[in-house]
C-alpha positions as CSV (number, residue, x, y, z in Angstrom):
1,X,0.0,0.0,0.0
2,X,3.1,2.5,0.8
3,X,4.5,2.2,-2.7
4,X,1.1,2.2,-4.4
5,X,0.3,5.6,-2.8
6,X,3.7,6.9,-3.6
7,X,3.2,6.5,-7.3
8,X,-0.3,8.1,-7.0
9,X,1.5,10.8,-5.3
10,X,4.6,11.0,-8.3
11,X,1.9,10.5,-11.0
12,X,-0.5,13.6,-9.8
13,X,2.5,15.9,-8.1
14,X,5.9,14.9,-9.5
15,X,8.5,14.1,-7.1
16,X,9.7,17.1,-5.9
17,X,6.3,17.9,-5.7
18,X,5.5,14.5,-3.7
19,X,6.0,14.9,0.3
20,X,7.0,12.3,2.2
21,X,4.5,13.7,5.3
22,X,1.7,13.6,2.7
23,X,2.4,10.0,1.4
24,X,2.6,8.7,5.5
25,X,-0.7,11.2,6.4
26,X,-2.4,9.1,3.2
27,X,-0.7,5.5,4.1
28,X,-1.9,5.9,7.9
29,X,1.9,5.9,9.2
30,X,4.1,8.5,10.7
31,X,6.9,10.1,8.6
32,X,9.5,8.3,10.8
33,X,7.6,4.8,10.2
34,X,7.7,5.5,6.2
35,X,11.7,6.8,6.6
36,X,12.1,3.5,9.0
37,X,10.5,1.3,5.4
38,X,12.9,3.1,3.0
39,X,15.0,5.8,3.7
40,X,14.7,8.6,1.7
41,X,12.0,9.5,-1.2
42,X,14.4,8.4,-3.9
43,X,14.9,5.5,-2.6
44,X,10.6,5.0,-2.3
45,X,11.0,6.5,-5.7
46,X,13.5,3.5,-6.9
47,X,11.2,0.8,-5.2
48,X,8.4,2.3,-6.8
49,X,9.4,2.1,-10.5
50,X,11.3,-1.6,-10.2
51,X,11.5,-4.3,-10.7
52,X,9.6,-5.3,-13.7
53,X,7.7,-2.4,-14.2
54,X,9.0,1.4,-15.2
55,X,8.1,4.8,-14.0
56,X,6.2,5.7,-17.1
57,X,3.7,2.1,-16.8
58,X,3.1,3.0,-13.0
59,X,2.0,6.4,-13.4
60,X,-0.1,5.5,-16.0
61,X,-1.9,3.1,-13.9
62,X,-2.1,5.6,-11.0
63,X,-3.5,8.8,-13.6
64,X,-6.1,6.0,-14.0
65,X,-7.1,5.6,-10.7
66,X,-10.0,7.8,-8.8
67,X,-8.7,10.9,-7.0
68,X,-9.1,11.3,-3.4
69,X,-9.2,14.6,-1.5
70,X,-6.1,16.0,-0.2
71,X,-6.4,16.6,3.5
């Protein structure tokens, strides 16, 4: 669920657009708890474009997807 809402968040905001507060606030985790899972955003970033499938083919899926509010 963390990286699927990550590439919802690249797709719609780009990623120096993306936050990583927003992407915990929409997961349900702190910002320590999604730093704890990977890091850094580029390394969510990395995760979320590989293996198997490229940036391009998961944004595409995300654009597809219904928009929630921002809160």
């Amino acid at each position: 669920m963390i990286v699927e809402t990550a590439v919802t968040h690249f797709a719609q905001w780009g990623c120096l657009n993306s936050s990583m507060p927003k992407i915990a606030a929409d997961v349900g985790i702190s910002q320590a708890g999604l730093l704890h899972h990977f890091g850094s955003k580029q390394k969510l970033l990395n995760q979320s474009s590989g293996p198997g499938r490229t940036m391009r083919s998961r944004c595409s899926t995300a654009r597809s997807m219904p928009r929630r509010p921002i809160r």
